[in-house]
N, C-alpha and C positions, 0 to 999 in steps of 0.2 A: 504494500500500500504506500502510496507516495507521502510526501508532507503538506501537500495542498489536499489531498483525502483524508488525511489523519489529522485534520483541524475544519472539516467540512459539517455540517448537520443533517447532511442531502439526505442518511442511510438509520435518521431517526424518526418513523410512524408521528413518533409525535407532535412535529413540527411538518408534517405533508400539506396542511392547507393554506401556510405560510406562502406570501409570493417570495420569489426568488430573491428581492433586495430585502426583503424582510426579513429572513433566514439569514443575509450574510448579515445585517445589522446586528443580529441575536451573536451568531458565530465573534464576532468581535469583541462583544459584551461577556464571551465565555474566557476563560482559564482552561486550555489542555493540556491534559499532564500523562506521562504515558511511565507504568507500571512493570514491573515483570512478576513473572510468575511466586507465585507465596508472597509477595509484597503487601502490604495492610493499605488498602484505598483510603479506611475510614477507622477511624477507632472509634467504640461506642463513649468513653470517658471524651472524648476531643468535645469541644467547645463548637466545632465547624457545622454551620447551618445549608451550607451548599446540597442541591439536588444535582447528582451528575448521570450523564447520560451516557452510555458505551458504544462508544465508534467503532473501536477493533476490541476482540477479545472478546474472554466471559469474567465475569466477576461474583464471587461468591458471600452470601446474605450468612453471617455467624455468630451467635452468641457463646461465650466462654464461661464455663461454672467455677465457680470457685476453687475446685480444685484442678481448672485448668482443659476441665473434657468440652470440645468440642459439640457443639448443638448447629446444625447447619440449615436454614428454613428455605433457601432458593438458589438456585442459579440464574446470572444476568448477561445474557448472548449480547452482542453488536445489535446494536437497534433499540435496545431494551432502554432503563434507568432505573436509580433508587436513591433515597436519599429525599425523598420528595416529602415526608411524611413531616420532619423535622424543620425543612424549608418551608413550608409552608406554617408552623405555628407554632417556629422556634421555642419547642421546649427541646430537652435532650435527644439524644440518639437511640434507636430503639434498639440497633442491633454494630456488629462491628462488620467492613466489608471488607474482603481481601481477591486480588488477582488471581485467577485459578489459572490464565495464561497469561503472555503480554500483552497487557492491554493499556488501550488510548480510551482515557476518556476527558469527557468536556466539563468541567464544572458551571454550575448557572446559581447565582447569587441569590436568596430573601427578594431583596427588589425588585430584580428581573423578574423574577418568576411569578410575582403579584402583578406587574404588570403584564404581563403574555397571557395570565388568568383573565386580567378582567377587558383585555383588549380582545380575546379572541376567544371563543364561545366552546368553540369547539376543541381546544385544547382542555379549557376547562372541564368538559363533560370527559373527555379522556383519562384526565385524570380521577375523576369521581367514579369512572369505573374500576381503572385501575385501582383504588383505594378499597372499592367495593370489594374487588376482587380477593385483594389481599385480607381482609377481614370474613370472608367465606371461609381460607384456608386456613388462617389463625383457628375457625371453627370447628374446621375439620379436623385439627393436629391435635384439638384441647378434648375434641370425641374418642379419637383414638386412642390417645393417652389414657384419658380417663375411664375408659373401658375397654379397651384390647390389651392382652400379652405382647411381648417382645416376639413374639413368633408370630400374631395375626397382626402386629405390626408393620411386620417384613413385609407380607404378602398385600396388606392396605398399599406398601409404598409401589410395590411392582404391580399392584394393580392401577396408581397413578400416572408410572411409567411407561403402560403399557397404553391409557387412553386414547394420546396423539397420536399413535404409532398401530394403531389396529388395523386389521384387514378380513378380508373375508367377510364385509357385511358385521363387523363390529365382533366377531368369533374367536380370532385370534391377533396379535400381535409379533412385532418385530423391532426390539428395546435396540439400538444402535448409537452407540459403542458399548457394550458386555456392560455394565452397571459396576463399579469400584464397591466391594465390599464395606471398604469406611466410608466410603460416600451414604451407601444406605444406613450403615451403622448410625451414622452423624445426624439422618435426618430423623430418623424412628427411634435416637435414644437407646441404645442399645450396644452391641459388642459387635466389634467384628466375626468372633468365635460363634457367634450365636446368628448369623447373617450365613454364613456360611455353612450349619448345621441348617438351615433353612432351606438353602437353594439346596442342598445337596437331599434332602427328602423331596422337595418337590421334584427334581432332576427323576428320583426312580420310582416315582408316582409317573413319571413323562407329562407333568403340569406344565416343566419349563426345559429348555433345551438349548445346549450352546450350537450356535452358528457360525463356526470362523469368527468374525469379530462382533456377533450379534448373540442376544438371549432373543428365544424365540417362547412366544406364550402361547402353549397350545390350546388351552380352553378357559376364554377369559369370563364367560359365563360362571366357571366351577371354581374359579379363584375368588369371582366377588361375591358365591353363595358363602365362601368360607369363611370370607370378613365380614357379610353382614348376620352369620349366624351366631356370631360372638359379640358384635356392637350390641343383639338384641337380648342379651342375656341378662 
């Protein structure tokens, strides 16, 4: 990616109804700063109210427990942003973000951002979904927790993973790239040891299936009877 792209806004959704000298006007008003991998974007103690948006790379959404264990709630691709929640009603940070590759991203100030809110409608509404959004999952993580095991954990998360990625008329999936054991560990709270005693029963149940560089879900029907017949316990 060039240095005229890697300071561009062209490849952020949420700026698309922007005209073109309005986007560069914003682009000037941004701060980009470019990251590498395991690099910390955000610390949740930092003082920094900026909403930043990711040009290149992914960046990941983490909270740290006191003794240090990883809790992970999202991944943020190119296109994406976060950061917004704080930017917009400057109290503290809710979560801490780090590079999970090298990444560029933009930063967008408190003022900016209330203006671009109240100048353009539809940004606004973008983000009241997005917010909505993220308060649905929040709902889902406190359901899960609060009523699944670390094993129908597992399987809520690979049925997440599996959503976007369905085929066959919604029957089966295809998870690409194989899923990182402490990645799901990190999101479901739980152990690597305990992630991997997991896939490895589903595997000779043939629920789930390595493909070269993909987990294949063979019956996404019988994976989400398995978690809703423990949420309903």
């Amino acid at each position: 990616m060039s240095d005229a792209a890697e300071r561009s806004l062209g490849g952020i959704p949420l700026f698309a109804e922007m005209k073109p000298e309005q986007r560069a006007t914003l682009e000037q008003q941004c701060v980009f700063r470019r990251y590498i991998a395991g690099e910390q974007i955000i610390d949740r103690q930092s003082d920094s109210r900026d909403m930043f948006c990711v040009v290149r790379g992914t960046a990941r959404i983490v909270i740290y427990s006191a003794s240090g264990r990883e809790v992970s709630f999202d991944d943020i691709d190119a296109g994406g942003y976060f950061g917004e929640l704080a930017c917009l009603d400057s109290q503290p940070r809710s979560a801490s973000v780090v590079a999970l590759t090298n990444t560029v991203v933009a930063a967008i100030s408190p003022p900016v951002l209330e203006r671009l809110v109240l100048e353009h409608p539809k940004i606004a509404l973008m983000l009241m979904r997005r917010l909505a959004k993220v308060i649905r999952q929040a709902t889902d993580r406190i359901l899960d927790l609060s009523t699944l095991g670390a094993n129908n954990r597992v399987y809520a998360e690979l049925l997440r993973l599996a959503k976007p990625n369905a085929k066959d008329g919604g029957k089966t999936a295809l998870i690409r790239p194989v899923p990182i054991h402490g990645d799901i560990a990190a999101r479901v709270s739980t152990t690597r040891e305990t992630v991997a005693r997991v896939l490895s029963d589903l595997t000779k149940k043939q629920l789930v299936v390595k493909e070269g560089a993909s987990l294949a879900i063979k019956d996404i029907d019988r994976l989400r009877d398995m978690v809703e017949q423990f949420r309903g316990d």
